[in-house]
N, C-alpha and C positions, 0 to 999 in steps of 0.2 A: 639389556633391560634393567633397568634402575627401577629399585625399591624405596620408597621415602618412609620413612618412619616418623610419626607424633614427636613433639617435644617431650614428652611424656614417658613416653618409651625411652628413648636418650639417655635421661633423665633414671629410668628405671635401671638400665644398664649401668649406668655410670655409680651409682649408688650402691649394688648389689658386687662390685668389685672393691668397694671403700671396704664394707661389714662394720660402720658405724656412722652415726648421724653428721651432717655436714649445713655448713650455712650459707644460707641460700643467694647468696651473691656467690658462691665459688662453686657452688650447682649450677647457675647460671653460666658462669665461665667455660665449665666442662661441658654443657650441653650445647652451648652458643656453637664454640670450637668444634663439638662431634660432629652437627649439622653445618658446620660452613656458615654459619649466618652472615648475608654480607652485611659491612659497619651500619651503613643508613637504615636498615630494617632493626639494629638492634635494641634500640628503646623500646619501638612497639608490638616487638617480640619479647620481647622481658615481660611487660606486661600481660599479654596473650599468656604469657608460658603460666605466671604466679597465677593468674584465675584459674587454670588448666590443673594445674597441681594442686588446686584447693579444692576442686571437685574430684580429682582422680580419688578413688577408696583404697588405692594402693600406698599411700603416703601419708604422714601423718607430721601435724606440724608442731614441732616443741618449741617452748620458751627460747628466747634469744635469736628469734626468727632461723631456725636451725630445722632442719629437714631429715628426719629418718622412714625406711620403710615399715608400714604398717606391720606387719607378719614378724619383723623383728621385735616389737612392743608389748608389752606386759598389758593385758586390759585394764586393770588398775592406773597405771602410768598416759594412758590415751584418755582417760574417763575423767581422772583427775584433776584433767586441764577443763574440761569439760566443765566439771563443778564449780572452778576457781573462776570460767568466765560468766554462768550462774548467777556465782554470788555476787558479782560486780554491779549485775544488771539488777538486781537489790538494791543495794544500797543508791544505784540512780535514780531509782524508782521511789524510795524515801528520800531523798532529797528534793526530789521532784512535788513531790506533797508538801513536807515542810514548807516551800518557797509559794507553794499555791495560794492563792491572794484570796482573804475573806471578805465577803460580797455581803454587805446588808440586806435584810429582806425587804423590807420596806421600803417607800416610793422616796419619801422626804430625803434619803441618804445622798440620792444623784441630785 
C-alpha cells in the first residue's frame, strides 16, 4: 500500500531537518527529488507547489525569495514584511492620484 504525501508536506519535512531558511529553487530541488517528480510534469509542478506554499500557514516567505518555517519566526519579523508590503501599496496609490488627469467642468472644454 503506498502513501502519497502533498508537496507541502515534502516540503515540510525537508525544511524541518535544514533548522534554518532555504531558497526556494533549492526547496523545489529537495521536494522535486523526494517525490520523484518525473522531468515533463516539473514546470507545472513548480508552479502548483509555489501557490501551495503560499497558502500553506505553515511557512513563511522572506525576502530574497527564501522559505522558512513559520513556528521558527519571530512575530515581529513575519509582520514586518507585512508592513513593508503596506507601505509599497501607498506609495502606488499616490502616484496613482498624482498621474490622474484633471477633467474641466464645463461643456466648452471637450
Amino acid at each position: 500500500m503506498s502513501t502519497k504525501i502533498s508537496m507541502t508536506d515534502a516540503a515540510y519535512s525537508c525544511m524541518e531537518k535544514r533548522k534554518r531558511e532555504i531558497e526556494f529553487t533549492k526547496l523545489w530541488d529537495d521536494v522535486a527529488k523526494a517525490m520523484d517528480i518525473p522531468p515533463e510534469q516539473l514546470v507545472r509542478k513548480k508552479r502548483q507547489f509555489y501557490s501551495e506554499l503560499m497558502m500553506d500557514s505553515r511557512f513563511a516567505a522572506l525576502k530574497g525569495n527564501k522559505w522558512d518555517l513559520r513556528s521558527r519566526r519571530k512575530f515581529e519579523e513575519l509582520h514586518a514584511a507585512d508592513e513593508d508590503l503596506d507601505d509599497s501599496d501607498d506609495d502606488t496609490e499616490d502616484s496613482d492620484e498624482a498621474e490622474a488627469v484633471d477633467l474641466a467642468s464645463d461643456e466648452e472644454s471637450y
